[in-house]
MARPAZA-255372 format. One record per residue (C-alpha): residue number from 0; x, y, z; residue in one letter. Coordinates in Angstrom, 2 decimals. Example, Ala and Ser with C-alpha at 12.3 -4.5 7.8 and 13.67 -1.06 7.14 Angstrom:
<sites>
   pos        c1        c2        c3   code
     0     12.30     -4.50      7.80      A
     1     13.67     -1.06      7.14      S
</sites>
This chain:
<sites>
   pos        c1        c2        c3   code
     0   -102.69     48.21     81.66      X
     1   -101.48     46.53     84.60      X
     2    -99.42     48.38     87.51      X
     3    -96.47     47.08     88.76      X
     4    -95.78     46.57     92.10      X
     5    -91.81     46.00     93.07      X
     6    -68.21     45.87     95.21      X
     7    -63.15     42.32     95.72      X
     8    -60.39     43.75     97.73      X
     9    -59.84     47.02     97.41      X
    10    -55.85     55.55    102.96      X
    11    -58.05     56.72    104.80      X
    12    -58.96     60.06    104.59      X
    13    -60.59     62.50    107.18      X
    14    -62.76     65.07    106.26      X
    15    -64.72     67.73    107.26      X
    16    -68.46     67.77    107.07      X
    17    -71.61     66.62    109.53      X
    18    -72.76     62.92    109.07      X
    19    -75.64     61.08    109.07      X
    20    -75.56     60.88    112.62      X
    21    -75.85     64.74    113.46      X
    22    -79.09     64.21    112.13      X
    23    -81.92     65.72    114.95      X
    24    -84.12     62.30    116.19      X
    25    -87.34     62.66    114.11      X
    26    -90.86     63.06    115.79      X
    27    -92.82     60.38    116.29      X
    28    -94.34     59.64    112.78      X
    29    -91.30     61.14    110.69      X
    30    -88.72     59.45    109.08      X
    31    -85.36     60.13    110.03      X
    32    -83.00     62.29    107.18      X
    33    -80.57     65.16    106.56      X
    34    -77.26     64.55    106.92      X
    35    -74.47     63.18    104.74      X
    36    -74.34     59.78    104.25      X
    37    -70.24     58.42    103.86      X
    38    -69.31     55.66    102.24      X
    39    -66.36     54.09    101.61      X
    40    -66.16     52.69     98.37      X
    41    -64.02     50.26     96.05      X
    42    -63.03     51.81     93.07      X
    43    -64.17     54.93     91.68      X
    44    -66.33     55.10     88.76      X
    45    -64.64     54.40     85.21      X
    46    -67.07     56.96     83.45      X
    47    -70.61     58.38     84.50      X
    48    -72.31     57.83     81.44      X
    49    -75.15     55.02     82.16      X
    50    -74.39     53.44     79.01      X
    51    -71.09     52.33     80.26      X
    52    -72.60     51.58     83.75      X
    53    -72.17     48.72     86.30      X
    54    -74.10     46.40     88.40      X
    55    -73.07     44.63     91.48      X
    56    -70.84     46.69     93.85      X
    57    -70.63     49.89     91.37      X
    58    -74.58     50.27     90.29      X
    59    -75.24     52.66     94.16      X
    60    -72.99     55.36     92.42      X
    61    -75.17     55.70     89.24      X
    62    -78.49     55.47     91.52      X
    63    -77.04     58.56     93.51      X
    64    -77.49     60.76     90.31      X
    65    -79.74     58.67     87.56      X
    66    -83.26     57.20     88.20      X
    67    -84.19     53.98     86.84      X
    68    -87.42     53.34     84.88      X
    69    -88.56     51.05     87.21      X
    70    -87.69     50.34     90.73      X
    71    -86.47     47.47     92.67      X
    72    -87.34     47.11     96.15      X
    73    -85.48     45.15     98.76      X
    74    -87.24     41.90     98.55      X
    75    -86.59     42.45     94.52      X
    76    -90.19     43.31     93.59      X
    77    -90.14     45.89     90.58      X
    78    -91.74     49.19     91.60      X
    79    -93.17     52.57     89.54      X
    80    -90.44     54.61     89.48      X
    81    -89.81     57.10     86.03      X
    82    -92.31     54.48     84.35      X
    83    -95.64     54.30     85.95      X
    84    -97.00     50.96     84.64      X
    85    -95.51     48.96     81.87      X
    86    -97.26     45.87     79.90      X
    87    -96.62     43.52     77.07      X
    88    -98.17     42.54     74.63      X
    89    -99.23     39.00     73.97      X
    90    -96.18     38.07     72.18      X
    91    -93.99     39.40     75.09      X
    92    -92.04     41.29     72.55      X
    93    -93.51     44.91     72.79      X
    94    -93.07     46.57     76.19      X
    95    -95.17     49.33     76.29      X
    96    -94.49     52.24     79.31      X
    97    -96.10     54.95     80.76      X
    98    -94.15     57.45     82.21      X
    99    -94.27     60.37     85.06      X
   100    -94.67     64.15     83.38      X
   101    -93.41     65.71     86.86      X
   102    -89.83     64.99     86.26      X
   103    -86.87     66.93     84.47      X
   104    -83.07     66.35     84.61      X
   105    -80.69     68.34     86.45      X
   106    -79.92     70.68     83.69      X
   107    -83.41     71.24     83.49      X
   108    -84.32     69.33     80.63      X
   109    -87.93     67.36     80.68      X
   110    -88.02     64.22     81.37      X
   111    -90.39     62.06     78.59      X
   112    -90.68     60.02     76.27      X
   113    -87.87     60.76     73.95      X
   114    -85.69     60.86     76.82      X
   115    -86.36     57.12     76.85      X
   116    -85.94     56.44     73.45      X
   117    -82.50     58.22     73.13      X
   118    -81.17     56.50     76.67      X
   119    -82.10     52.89     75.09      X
   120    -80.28     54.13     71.61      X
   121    -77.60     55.43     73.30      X
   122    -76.89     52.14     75.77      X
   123    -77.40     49.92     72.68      X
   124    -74.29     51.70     70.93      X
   125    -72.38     52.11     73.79      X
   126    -71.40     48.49     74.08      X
   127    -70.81     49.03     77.69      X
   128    -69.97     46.59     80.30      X
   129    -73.21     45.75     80.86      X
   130    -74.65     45.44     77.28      X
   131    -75.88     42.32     77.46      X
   132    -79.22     43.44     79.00      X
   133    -80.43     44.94     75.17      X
   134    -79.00     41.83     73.68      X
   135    -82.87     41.67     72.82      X
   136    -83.26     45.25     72.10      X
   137    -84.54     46.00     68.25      X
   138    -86.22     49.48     69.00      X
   139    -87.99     52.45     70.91      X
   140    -90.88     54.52     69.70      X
   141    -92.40     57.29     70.89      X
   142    -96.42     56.71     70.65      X
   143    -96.48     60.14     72.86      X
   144    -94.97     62.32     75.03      X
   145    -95.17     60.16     78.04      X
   146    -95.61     56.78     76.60      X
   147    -92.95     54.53     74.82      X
   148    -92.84     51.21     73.07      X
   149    -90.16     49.34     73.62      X
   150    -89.68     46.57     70.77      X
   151    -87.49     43.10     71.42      X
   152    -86.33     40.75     68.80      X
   153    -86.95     38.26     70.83      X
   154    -88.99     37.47     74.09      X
   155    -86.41     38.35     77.38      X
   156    -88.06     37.37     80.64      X
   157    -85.13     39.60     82.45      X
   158    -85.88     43.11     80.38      X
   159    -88.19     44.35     83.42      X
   160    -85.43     43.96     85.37      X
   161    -82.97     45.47     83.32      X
   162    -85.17     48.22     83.30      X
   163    -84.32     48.66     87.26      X
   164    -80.32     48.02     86.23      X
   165    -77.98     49.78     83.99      X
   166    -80.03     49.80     81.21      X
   167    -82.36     51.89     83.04      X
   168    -80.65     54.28     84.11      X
   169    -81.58     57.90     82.46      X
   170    -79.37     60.76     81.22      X
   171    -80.06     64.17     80.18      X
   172    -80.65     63.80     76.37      X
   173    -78.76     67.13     75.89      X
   174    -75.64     65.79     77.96      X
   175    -76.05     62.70     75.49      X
   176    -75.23     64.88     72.95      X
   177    -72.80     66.91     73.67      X
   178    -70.39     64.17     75.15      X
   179    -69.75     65.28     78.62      X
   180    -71.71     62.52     80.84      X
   181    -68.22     60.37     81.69      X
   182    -67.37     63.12     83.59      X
   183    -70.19     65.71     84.78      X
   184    -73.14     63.30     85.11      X
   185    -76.68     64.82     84.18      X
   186    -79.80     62.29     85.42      X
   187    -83.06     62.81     87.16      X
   188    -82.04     61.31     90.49      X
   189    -82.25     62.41     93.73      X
   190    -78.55     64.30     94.21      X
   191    -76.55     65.96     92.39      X
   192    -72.59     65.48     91.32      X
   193    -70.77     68.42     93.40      X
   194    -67.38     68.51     91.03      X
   195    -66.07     71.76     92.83      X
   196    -65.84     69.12     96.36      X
   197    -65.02     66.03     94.46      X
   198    -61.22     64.66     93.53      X
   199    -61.15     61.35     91.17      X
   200    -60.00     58.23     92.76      X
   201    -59.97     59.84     96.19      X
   202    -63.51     61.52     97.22      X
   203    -67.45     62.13     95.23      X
   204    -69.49     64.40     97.01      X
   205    -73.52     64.82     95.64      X
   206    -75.89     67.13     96.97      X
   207    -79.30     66.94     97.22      X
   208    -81.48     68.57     94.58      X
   209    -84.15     70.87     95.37      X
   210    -86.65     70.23     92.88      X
   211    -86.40     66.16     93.27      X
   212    -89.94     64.49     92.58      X
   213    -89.79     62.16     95.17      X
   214    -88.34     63.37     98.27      X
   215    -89.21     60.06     99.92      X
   216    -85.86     59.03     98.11      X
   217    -84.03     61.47     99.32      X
   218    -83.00     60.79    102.86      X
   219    -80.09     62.99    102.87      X
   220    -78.58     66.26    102.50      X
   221    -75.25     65.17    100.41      X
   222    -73.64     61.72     99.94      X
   223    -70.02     61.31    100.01      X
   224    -68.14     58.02     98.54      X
   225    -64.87     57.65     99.54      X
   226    -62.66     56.01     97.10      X
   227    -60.79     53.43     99.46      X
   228    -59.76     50.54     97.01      X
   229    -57.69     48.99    100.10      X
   230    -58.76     46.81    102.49      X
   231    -56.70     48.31    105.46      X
   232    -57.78     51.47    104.63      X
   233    -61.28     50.63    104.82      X
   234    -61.43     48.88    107.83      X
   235    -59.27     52.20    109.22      X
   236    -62.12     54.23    108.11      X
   237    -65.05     52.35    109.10      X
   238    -63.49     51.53    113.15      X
   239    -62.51     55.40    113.20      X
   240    -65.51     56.44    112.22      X
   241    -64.84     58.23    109.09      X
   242    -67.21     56.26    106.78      X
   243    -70.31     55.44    107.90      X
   244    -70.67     51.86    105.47      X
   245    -68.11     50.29    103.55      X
   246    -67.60     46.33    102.62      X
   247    -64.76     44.41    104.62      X
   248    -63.27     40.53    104.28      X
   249    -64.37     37.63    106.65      X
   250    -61.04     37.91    108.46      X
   251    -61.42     41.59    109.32      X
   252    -65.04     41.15    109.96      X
   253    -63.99     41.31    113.69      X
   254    -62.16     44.07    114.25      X
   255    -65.22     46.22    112.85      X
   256    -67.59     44.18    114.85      X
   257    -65.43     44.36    118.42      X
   258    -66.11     48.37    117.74      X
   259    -69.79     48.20    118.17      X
   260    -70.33     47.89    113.92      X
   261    -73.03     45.51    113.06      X
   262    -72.78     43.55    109.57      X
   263    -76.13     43.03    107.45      X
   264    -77.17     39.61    108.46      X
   265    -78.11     36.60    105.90      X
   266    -76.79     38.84    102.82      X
   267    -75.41     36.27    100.23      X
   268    -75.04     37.69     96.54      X
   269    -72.47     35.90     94.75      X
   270    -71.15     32.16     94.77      X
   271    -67.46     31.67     94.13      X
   272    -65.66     28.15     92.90      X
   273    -64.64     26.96     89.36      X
   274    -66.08     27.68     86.03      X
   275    -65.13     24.68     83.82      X
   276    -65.53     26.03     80.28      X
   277    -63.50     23.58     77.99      X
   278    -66.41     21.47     78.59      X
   279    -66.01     19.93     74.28      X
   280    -62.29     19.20     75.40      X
   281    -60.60     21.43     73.23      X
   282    -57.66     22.55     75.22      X
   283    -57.80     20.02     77.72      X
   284    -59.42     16.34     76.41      X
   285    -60.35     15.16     79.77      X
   286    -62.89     17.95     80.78      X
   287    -65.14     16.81     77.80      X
   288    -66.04     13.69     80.18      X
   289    -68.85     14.72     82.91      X
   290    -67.15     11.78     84.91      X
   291    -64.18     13.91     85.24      X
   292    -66.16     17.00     86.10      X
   293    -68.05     15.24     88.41      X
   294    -64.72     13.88     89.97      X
   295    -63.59     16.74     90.63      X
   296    -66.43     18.29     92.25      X
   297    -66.17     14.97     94.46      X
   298    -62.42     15.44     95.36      X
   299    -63.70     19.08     97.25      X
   300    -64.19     19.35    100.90      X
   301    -66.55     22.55    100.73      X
   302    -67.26     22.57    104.34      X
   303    -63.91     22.83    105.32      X
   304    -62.72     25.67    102.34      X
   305    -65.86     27.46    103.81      X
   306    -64.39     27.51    107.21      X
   307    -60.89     28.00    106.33      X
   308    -60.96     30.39    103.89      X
   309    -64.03     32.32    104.57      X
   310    -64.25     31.96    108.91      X
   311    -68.21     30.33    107.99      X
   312    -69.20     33.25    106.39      X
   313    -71.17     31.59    103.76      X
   314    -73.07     28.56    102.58      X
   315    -71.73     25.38    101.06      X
   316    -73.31     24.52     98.35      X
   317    -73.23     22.25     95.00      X
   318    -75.32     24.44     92.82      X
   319    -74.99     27.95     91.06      X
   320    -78.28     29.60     91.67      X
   321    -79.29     30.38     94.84      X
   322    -82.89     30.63     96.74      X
   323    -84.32     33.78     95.76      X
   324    -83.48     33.16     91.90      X
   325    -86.58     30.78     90.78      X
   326    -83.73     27.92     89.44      X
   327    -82.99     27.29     93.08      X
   328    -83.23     23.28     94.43      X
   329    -82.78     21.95     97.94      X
   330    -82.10     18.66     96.24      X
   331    -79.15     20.03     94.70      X
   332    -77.57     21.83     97.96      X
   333    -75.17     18.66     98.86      X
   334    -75.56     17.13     95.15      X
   335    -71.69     16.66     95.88      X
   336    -70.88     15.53     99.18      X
   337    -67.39     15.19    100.02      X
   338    -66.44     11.95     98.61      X
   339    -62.55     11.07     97.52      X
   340    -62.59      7.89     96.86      X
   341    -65.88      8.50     94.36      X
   342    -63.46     11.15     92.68      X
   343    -60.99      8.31     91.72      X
   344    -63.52      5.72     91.03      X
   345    -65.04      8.02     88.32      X
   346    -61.16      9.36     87.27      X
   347    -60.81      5.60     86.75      X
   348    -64.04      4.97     84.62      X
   349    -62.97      7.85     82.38      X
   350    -59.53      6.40     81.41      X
   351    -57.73      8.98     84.16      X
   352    -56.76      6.42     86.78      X
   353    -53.67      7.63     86.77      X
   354    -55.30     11.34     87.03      X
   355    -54.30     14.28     84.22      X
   356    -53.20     17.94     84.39      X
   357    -55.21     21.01     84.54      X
   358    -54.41     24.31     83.97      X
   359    -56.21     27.43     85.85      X
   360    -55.53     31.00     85.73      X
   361    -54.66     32.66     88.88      X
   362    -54.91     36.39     90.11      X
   363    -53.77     37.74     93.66      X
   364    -57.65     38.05     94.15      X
   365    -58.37     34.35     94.15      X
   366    -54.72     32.63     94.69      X
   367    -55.12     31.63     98.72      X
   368    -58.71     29.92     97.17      X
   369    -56.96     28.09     93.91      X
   370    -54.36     26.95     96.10      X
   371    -56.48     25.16     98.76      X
   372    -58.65     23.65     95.65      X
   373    -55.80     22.78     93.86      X
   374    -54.50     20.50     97.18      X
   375    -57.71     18.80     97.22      X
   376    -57.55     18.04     93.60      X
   377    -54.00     16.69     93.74      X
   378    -55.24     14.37     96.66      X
   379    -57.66     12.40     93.64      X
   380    -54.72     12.61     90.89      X
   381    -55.68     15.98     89.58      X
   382    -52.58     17.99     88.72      X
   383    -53.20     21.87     89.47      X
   384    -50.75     24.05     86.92      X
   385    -51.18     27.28     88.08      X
   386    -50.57     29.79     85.81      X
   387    -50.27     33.75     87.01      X
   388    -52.38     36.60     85.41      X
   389    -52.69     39.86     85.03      X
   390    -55.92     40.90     87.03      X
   391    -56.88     43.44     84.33      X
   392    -56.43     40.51     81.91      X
   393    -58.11     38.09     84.23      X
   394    -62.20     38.17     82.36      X
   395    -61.03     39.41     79.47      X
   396    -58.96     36.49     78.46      X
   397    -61.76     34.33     80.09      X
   398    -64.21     35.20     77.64      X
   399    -61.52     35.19     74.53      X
   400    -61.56     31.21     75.53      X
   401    -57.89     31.01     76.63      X
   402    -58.91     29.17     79.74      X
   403    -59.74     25.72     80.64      X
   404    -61.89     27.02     83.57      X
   405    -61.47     29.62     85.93      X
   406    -61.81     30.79     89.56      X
   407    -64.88     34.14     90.68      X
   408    -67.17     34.98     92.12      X
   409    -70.27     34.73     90.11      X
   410    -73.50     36.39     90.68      X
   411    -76.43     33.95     91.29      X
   412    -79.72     35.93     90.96      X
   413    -82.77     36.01     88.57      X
   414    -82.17     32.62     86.63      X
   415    -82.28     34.41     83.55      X
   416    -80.32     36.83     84.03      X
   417    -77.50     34.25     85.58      X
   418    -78.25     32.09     82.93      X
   419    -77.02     34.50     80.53      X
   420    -74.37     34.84     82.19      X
   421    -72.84     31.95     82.86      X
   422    -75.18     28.67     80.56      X
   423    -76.45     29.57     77.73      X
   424    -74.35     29.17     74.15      X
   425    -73.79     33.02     74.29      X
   426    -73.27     33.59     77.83      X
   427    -70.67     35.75     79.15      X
   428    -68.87     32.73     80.87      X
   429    -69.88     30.13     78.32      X
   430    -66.94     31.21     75.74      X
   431    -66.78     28.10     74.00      X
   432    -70.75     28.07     73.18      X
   433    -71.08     24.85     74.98      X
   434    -75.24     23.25     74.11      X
   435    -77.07     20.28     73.66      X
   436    -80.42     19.84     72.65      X
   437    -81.92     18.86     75.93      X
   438    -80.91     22.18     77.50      X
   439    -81.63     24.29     74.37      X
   440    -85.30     23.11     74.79      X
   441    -85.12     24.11     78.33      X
   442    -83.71     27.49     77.90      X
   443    -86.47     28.30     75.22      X
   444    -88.92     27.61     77.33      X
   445    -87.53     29.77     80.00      X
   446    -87.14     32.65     77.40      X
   447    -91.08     32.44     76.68      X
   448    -91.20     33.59     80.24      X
   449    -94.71     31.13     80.49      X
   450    -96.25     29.33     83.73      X
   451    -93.49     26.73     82.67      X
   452    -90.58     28.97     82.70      X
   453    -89.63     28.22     86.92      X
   454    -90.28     24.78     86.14      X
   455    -88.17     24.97     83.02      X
   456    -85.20     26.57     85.22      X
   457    -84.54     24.57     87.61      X
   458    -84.34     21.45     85.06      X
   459    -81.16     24.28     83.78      X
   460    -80.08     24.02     87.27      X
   461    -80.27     20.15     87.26      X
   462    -78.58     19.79     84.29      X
   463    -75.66     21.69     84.64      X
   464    -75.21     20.21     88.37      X
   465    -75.59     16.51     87.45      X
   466    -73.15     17.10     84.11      X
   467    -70.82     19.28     86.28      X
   468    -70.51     22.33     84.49      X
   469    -69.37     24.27     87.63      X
   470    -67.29     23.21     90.79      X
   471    -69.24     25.61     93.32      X
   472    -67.87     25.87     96.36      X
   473    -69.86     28.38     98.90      X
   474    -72.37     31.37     98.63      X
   475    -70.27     33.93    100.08      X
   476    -72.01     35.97    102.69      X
   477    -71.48     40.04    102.03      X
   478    -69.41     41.45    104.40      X
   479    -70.27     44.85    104.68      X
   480    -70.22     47.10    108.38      X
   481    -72.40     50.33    109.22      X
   482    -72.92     52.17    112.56      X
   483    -76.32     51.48    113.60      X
   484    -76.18     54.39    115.73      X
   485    -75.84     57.01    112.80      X
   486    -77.06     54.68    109.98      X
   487    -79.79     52.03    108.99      X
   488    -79.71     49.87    106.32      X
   489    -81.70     47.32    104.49      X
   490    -79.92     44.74    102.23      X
   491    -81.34     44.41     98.21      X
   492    -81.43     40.87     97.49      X
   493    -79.30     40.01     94.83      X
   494    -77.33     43.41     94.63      X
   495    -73.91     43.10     96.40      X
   496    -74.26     47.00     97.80      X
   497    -77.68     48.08     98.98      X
   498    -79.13     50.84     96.71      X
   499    -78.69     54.06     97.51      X
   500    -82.76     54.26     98.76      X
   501    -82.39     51.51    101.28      X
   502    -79.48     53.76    103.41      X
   503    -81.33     56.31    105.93      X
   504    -80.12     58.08    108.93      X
   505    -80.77     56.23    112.38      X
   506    -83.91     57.06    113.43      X
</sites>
């Protein structure tokens, strides 16, 4: 058996306890830790039950209290972590893992085997906001009391690294049952939840456990998030010293860095710009011509956006996966230069000379962006209708199809895993099921997860650039200030927050 080796915007509040940088300097040789480690945080967690866990900006919460099965490092290799080795079988639909038999859950329950199984059940039927990664899930068997099989119905070249996401995440079995994880969370990770010193949508405070089976892990002595879902207040926090880490905007980028706070440098997660899904024409006739996609990719002046709207603070860019995904093509980078009068030459072609009307959602999130597209647009003949949104509504009636296309910011990692997203017939962001054979064959091939599946994905990443799926605009560098002299941190490619293992005190 082979081993593996591997938060938009959102007061301040001062409170008592050491930080991270009252830590003693270690000896030569040590590793820096005790401490608490404060960070201020958008949003507080919806519910602490993994099945109804996030990625992105709200997976470091669950990683404070729940160990994966496997481990992602920095650079994004997969790692041992509650699974010791995992392998497939040759049809790449039976997963088999070993697991650790050192490890039990905070309320002292083992660790093993049926732990596994139950978590996997458990995620499955909670439908959660992230249950897309068991799309593929059929079942979980217990061959022993540290081994499981996992079962797919189907080959999914992204279930390894699921298995380092939400769906990996493990709860005490006996807190399964009884119903209590949304709000006393019960996992095997390295601190606990402190609910006597925690107040919802204002402060979390964890504390280390004692009996933790890797203490490597565990660089401090108690984490606290602070719930600080406004921008002001988190820049407050961060210049004052209150939080030692919290995410901040391009425009108050400054102020945090003029304080001697440092930003983690080339840290790009998500890329933001239009997602045209009426691609068949169904609410709007003219998207259902590529020339008109492609126009309007044309009619953008992404350089310029980039500067104005995001200070530089990004990449420009004409595709929707970026470097480290596998789908990535230099080729594709400035597919779309600039090019106005090529917007109304291909308007022209496709019958729109005298230009149409399109209709995009907006939210307070994404308005000063809409706005600067939709004066681009207008300069070609395209008529911008914007139309205003709830911003609870904003996905939900996204994926319901009650949008020509929409404005986000859209994760652009592991190809399969953004191609699930955002491409295939099922995707999240693909509510009308747009396909075609050639990119069906393409998509299979990256499913069988073969020598031929990179290959295979970036033909995906042709194909939806040359027929204009998308109207990228930037990768969006990630904003986010620390003190260096308290706090060092290491980015996690692809994860818009570090994990909670790659924060340590200053050594």
């Amino acid at each position: 058996m082979k081993t593996a080796v591997g938060l938009l915007a959102v007061g301040a509040l001062l409170l008592s306890g050491c930080s991270a940088g009252s830590t003693p300097a270690p000896s030569d040789g040590e590793a820096a830790s005790g401490g608490t480690l404060r960070i201020g945080q958008i949003g507080d967690v919806t519910s602490w039950d993994p099945a109804q866990a996030h990625v992105g900006h709200q997976l470091l919460p669950y990683q404070i209290v729940y160990d994966t099965l496997l481990l992602r490092e920095p650079d994004g290799t997969l790692a041992p972590m509650l699974a010791t080795a995992w392998e497939y079988d040759d049809t790449r639909t039976v997963l088999t893992l070993d697991l650790r038999t050192d490890v039990t859950f905070s309320d002292g329950e083992p660790f093993d085997a049926d732990a596994v199984k139950t978590n996997l059940e458990s995620f499955k039927a909670g439908n959660g906001r992230q249950a897309v990664q068991l799309t593929q899930f059929e079942s979980a068997t217990v061959v022993d009391e540290d081994t499981v099989e996992i079962t797919l119905a189907e080959p999914d070249p992204a279930m390894e690294y699921y298995l380092s996401q939400a769906a990996g995440l493990m709860a005490s079995p006996a807190a399964i049952e009884a119903g209590t994880l949304e709000t006393s969370p019960v996992g095997t990770g390295p601190y606990e939840f402190d609910a006597g010193n925690s107040t919802r949508d204002s402060q979390a405070t964890f504390t280390a456990r004692e009996d933790y089976w890797n203490p490597e892990l565990q660089k401090f002595d108690s984490v606290e998030l602070r719930i600080l879902d406004e921008l002001s207040a988190r820049v407050n926090a961060a210049v004052s010293g209150q939080v030692d880490y919290t995410t901040l905007d391009a425009r108050s980028a400054q102020q945090a860095l003029d304080t001697g706070l440092e930003i983690i440098p080339d840290y790009q997660v998500d890329w933001t710009g239009l997602t045209i899904f009426d691609r068949e024409g169904a609410l709007n006739p003219a998207l259902a011509d590529p020339r008109v996609r492609q126009a309007m990719n044309y009619a953008i002046d992404r350089e310029t956006l980039l500067e104005e709207l995001q200070l530089g603070y990004g990449t420009a860019t004409s595709q929707v996966f970026g470097p480290e995904s596998g789908a990535y093509l230099e080729d594709l980078e400035d597919y779309y230069p600039y090019d106005p009068d090529r917007a109304r030459e291909l308007l022209a072609e496709a019958g729109y000379a005298d230009g149409f009307e399109l209709t995009l959602p907006v939210i307070s999130g994404f308005a000063t962006q809409v706005t600067a597209m939709s004066q681009q647009l207008a300069d070609v003949g395209i008529t911008v209708v914007q139309e205003s949104v709830a911003a609870p509504n904003y996905v939900a009636d996204a994926v319901q199809s009650k949008f020509q296309a929409f404005n986000f910011n859209l994760f652009q990692g592991e190809a399969w895993v953004a191609i699930n997203q955002i491409i295939a017939p099922t995707a999240t962001f693909n509510p009308f099921g747009t396909t075609s054979p050639e990119p069906q064959e393409l998509l299979d091939v990256v499913q069988a997860g073969g020598e031929d599946s990179e290959a295979a994905a970036q033909a995906v990443n042709e194909y939806v650039t040359e027929n204009a799926w998308f109207v990228p605009l930037y990768r969006i560098d990630q904003i986010a200030v620390y003190d260096p002299e308290v706090l060092s941190v290491e980015a996690q490619v692809q994860q818009a927050i570090p994990s909670i293992y790659n924060f340590a005190p200053a050594s």
